[in-house]
Chimera marker file (.cmm) of the C-alpha trace (Angstrom):
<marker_set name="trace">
<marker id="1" x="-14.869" y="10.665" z="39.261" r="1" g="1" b="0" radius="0.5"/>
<marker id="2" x="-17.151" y="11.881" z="36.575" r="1" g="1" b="0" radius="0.5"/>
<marker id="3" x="-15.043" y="13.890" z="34.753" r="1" g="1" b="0" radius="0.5"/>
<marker id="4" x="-12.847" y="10.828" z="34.202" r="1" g="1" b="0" radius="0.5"/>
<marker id="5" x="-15.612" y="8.555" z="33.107" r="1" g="1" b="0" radius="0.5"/>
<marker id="6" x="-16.545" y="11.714" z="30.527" r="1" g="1" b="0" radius="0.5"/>
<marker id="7" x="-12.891" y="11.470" z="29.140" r="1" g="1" b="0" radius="0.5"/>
<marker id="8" x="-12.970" y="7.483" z="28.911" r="1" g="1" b="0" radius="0.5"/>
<marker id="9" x="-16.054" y="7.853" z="27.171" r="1" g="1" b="0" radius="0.5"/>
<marker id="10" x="-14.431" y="10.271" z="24.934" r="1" g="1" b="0" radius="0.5"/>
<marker id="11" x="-11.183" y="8.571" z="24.104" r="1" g="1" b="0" radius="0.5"/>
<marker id="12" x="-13.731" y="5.382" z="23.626" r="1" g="1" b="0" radius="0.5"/>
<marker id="13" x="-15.523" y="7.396" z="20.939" r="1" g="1" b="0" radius="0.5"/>
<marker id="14" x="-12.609" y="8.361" z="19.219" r="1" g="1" b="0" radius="0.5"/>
<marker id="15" x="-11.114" y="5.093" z="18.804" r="1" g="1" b="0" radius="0.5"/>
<marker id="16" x="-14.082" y="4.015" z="17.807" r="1" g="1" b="0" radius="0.5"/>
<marker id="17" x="-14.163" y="6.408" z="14.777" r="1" g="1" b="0" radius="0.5"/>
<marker id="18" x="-11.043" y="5.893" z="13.957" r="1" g="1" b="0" radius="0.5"/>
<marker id="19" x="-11.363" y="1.894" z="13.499" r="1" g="1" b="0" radius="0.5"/>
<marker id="20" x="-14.569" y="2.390" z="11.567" r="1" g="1" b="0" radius="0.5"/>
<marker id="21" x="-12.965" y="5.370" z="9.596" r="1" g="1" b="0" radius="0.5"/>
<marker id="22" x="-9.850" y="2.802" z="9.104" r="1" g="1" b="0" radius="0.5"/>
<marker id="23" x="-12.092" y="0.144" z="7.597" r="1" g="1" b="0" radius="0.5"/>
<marker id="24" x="-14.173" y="2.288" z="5.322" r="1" g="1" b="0" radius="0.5"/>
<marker id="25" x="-10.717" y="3.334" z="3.740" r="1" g="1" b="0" radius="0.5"/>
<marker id="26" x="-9.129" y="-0.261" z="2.922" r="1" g="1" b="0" radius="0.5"/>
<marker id="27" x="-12.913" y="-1.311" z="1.830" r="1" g="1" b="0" radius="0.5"/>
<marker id="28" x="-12.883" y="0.555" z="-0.796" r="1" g="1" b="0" radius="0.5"/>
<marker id="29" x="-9.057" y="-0.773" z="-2.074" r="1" g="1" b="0" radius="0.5"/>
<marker id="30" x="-9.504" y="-2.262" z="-5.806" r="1" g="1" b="0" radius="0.5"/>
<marker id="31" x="-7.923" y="-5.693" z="-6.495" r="1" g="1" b="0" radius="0.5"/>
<marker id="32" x="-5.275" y="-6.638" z="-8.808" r="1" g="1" b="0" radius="0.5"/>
<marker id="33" x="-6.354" y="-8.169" z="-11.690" r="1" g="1" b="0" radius="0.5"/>
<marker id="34" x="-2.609" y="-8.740" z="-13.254" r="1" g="1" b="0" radius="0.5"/>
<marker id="35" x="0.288" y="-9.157" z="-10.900" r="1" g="1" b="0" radius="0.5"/>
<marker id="36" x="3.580" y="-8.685" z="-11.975" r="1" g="1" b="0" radius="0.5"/>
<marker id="37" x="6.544" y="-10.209" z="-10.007" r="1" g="1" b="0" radius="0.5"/>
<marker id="38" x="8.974" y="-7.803" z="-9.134" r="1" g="1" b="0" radius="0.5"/>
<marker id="39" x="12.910" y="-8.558" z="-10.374" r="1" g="1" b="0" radius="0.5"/>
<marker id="40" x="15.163" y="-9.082" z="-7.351" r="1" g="1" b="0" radius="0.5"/>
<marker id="41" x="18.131" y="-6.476" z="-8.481" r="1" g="1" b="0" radius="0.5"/>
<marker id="42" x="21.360" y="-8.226" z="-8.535" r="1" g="1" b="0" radius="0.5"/>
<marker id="43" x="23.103" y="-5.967" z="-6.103" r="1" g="1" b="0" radius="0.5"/>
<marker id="44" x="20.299" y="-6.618" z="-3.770" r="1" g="1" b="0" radius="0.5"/>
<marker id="45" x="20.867" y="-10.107" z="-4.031" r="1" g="1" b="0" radius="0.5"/>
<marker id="46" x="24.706" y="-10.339" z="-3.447" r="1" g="1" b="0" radius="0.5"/>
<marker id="47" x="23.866" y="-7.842" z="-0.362" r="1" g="1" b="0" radius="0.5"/>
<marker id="48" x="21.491" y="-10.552" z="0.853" r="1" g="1" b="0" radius="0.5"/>
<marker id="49" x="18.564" y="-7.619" z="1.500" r="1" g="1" b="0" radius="0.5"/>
<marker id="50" x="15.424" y="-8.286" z="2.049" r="1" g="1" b="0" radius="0.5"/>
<marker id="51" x="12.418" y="-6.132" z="2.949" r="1" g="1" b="0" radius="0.5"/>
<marker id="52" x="9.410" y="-4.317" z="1.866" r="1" g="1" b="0" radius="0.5"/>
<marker id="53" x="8.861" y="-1.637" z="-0.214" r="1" g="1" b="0" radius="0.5"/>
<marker id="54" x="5.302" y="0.203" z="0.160" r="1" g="1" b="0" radius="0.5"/>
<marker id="55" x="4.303" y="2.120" z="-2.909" r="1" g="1" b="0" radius="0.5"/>
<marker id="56" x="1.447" y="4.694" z="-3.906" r="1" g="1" b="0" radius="0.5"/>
<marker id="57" x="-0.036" y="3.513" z="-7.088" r="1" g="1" b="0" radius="0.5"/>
<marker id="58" x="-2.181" y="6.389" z="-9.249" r="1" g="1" b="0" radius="0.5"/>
<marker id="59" x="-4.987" y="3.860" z="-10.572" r="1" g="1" b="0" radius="0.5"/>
<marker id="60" x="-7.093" y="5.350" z="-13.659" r="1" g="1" b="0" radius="0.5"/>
<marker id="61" x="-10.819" y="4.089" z="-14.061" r="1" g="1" b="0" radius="0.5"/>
<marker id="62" x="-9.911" y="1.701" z="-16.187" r="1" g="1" b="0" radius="0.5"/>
<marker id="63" x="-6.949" y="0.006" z="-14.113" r="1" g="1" b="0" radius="0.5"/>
<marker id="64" x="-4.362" y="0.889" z="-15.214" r="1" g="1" b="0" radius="0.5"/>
<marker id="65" x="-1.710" y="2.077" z="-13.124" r="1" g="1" b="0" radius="0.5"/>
<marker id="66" x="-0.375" y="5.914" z="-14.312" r="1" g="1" b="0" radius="0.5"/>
<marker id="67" x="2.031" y="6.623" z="-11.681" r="1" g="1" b="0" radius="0.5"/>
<marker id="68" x="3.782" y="5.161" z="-9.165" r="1" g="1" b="0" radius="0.5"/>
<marker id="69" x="5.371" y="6.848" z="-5.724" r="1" g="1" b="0" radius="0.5"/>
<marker id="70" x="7.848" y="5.424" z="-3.126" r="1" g="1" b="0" radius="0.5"/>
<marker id="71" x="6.639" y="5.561" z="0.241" r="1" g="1" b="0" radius="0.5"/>
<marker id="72" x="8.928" y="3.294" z="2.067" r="1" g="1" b="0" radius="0.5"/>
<marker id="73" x="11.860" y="0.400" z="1.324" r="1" g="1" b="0" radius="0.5"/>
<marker id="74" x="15.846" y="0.203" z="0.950" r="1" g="1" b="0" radius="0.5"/>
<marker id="75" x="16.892" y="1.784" z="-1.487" r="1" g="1" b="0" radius="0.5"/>
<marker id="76" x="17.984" y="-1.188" z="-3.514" r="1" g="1" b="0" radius="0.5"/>
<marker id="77" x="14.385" y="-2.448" z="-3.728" r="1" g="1" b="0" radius="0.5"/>
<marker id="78" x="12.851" y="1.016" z="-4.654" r="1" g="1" b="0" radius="0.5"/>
<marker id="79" x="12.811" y="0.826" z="-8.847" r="1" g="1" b="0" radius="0.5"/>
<marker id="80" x="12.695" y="-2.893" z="-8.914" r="1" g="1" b="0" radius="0.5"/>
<marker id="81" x="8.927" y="-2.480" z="-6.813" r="1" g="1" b="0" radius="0.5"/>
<marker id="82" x="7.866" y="0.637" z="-9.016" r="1" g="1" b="0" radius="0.5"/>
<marker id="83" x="8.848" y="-1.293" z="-11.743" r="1" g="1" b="0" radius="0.5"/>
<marker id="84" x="6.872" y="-4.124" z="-11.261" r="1" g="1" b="0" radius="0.5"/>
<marker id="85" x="3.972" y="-2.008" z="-10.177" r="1" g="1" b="0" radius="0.5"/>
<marker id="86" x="3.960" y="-0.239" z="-13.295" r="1" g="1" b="0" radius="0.5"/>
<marker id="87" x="2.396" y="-3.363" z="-15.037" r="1" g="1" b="0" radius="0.5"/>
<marker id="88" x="0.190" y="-4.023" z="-12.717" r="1" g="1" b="0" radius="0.5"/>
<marker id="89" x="-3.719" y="-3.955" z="-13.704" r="1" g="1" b="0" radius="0.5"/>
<marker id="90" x="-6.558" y="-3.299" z="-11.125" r="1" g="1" b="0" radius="0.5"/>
<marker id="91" x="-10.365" y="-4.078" z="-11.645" r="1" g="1" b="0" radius="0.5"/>
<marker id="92" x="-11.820" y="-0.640" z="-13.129" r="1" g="1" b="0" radius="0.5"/>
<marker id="93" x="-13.819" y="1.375" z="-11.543" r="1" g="1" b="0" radius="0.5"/>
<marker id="94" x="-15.860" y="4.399" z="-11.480" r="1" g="1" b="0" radius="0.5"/>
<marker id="95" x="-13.321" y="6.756" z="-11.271" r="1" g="1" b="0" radius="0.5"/>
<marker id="96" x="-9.279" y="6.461" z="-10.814" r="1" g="1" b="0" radius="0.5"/>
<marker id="97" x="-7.893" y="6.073" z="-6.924" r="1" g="1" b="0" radius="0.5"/>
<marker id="98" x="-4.597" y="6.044" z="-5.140" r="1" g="1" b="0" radius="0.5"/>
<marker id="99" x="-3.797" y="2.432" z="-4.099" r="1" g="1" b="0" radius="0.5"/>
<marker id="100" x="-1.291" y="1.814" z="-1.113" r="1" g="1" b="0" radius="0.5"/>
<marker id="101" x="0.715" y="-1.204" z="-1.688" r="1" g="1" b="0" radius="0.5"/>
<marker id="102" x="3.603" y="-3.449" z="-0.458" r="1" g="1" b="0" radius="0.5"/>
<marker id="103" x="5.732" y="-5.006" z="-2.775" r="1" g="1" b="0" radius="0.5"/>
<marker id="104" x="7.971" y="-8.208" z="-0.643" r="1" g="1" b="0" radius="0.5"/>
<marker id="105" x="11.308" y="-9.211" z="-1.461" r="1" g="1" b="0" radius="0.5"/>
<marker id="106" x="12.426" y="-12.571" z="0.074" r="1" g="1" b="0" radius="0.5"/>
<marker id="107" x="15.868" y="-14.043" z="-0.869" r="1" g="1" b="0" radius="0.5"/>
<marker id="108" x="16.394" y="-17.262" z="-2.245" r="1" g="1" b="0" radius="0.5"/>
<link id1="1" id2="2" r="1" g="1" b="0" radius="0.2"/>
<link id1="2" id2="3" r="1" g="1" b="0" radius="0.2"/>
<link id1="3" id2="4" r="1" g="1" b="0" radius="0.2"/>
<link id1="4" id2="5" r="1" g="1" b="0" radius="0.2"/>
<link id1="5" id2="6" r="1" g="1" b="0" radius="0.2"/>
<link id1="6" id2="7" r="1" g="1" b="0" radius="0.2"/>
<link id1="7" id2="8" r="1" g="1" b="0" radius="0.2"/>
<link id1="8" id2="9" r="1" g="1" b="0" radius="0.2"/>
<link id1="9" id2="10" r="1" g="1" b="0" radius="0.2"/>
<link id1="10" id2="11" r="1" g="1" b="0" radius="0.2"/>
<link id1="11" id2="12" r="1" g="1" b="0" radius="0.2"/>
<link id1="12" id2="13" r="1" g="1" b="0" radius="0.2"/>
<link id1="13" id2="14" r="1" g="1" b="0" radius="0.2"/>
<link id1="14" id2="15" r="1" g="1" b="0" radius="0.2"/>
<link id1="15" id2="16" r="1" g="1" b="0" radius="0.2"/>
<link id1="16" id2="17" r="1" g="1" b="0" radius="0.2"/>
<link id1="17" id2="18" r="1" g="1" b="0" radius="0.2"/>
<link id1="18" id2="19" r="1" g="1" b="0" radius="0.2"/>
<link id1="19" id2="20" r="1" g="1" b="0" radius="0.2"/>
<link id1="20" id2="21" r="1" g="1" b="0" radius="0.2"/>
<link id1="21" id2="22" r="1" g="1" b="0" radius="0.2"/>
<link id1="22" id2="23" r="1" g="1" b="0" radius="0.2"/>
<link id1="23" id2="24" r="1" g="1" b="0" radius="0.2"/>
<link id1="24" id2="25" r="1" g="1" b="0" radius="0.2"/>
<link id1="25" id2="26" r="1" g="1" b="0" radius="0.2"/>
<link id1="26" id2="27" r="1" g="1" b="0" radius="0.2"/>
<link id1="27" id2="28" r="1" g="1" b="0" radius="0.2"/>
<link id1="28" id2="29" r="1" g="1" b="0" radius="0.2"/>
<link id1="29" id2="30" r="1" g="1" b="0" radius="0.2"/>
<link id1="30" id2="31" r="1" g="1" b="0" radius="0.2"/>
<link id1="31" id2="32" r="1" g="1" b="0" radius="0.2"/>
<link id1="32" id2="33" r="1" g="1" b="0" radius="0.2"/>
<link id1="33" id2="34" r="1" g="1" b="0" radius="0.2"/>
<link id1="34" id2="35" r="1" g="1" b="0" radius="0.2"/>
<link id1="35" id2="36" r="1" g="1" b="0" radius="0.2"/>
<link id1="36" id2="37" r="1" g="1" b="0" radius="0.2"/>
<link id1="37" id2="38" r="1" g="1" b="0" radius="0.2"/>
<link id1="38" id2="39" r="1" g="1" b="0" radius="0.2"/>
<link id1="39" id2="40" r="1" g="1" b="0" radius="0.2"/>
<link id1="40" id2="41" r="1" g="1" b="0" radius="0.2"/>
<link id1="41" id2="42" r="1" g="1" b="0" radius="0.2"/>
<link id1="42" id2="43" r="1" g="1" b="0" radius="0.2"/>
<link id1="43" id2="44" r="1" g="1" b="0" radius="0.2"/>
<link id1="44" id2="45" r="1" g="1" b="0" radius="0.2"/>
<link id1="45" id2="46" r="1" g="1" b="0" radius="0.2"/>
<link id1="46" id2="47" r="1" g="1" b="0" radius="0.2"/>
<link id1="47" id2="48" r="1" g="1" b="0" radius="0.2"/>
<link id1="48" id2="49" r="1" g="1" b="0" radius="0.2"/>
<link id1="49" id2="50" r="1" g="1" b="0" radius="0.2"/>
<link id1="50" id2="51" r="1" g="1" b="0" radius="0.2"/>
<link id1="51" id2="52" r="1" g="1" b="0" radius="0.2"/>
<link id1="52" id2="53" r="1" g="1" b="0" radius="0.2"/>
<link id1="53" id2="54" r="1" g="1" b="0" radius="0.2"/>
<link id1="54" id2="55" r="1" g="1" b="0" radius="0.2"/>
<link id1="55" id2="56" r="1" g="1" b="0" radius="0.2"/>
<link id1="56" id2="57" r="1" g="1" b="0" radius="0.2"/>
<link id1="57" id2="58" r="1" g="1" b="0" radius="0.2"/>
<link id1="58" id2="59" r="1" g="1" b="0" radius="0.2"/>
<link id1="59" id2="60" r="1" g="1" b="0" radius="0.2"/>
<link id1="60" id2="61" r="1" g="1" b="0" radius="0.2"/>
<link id1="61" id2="62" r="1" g="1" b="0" radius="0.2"/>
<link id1="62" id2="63" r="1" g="1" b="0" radius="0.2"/>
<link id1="63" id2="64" r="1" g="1" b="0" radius="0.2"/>
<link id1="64" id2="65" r="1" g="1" b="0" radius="0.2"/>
<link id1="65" id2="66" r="1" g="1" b="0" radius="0.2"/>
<link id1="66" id2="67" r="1" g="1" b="0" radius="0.2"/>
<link id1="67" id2="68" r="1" g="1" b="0" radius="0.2"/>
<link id1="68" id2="69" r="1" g="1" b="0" radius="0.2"/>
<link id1="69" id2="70" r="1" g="1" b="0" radius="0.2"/>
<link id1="70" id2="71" r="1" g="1" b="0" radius="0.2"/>
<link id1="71" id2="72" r="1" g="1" b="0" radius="0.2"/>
<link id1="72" id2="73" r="1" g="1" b="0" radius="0.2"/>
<link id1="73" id2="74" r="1" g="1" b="0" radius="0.2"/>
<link id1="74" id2="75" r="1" g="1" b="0" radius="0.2"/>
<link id1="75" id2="76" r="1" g="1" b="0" radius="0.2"/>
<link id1="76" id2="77" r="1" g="1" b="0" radius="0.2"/>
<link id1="77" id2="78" r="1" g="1" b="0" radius="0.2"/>
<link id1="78" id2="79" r="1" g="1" b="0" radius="0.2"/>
<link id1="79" id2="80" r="1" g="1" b="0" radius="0.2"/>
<link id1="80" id2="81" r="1" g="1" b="0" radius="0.2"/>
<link id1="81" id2="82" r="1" g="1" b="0" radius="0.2"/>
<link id1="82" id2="83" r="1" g="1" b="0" radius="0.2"/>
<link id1="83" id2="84" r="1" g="1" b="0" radius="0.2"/>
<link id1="84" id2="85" r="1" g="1" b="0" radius="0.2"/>
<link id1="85" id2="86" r="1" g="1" b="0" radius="0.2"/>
<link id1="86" id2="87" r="1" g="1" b="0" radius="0.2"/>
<link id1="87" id2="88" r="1" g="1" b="0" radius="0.2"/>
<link id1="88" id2="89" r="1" g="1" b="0" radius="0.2"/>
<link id1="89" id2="90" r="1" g="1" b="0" radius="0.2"/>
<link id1="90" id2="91" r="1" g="1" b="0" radius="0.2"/>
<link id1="91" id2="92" r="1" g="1" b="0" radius="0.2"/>
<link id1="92" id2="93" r="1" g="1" b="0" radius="0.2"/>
<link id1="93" id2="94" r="1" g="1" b="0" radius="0.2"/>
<link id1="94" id2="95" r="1" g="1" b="0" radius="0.2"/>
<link id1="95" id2="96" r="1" g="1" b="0" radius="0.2"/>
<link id1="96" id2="97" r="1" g="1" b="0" radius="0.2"/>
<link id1="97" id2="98" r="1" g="1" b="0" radius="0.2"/>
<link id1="98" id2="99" r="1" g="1" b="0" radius="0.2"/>
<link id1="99" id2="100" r="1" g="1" b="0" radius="0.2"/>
<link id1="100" id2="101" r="1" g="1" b="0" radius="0.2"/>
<link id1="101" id2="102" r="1" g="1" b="0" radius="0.2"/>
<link id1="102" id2="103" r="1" g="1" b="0" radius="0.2"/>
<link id1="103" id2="104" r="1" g="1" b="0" radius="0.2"/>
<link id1="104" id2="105" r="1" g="1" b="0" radius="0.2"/>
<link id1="105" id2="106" r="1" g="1" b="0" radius="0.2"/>
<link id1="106" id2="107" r="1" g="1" b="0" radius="0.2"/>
<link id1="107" id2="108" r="1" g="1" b="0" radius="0.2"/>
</marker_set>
């Protein structure tokens, strides 16, 4: 019976870490200062899709976005969303980050 209270203690401590380690990384996310809308791409729109398209954005120190990487989304949402996050603008910072976001595309 004590070895199984040792592993729930264990597992416990893990989760634990992770949460807290989960936090600490979307704490430190920098806003968006300008938000561009992205342009719902005709073919997208006659196809009636819909979805969400998660993007990497390369950040510099002073906001501005440098590069931008597809991490998920159909296909037909993909360069409107790195489009769009292209012009975005973030608050600076110290130093440029990577910032994980989702771009949503609802029809009409």
């Amino acid at each position: 019976m004590l070895v199984g209270r040792k592993s729930f203690a264990t597992v416990f401590a893990i989760v634990g870490l992770l949460l807290i380690s989960a936090s600490a990384l979307f704490a430190d996310a920098r806003k968006v200062k300008k938000y561009v809308t992205p342009d719902y791409p005709a073919m997208a729109l006659k196809m009636r899709v819909s979805g969400v398209v998660t993007v990497k954005a390369t950040v510099s120190a002073d906001g501005s976005v440098e590069n931008v990487t597809v991490v998920s989304g159909h296909i037909l949402l993909k360069a409107a969303a790195t489009d769009c996050v292209k012009q975005w603008q973030f608050e600076p910072s110290s130093a440029g980050s990577v910032e994980v976001v989702a771009v949503t595309f609802k029809l009409p």
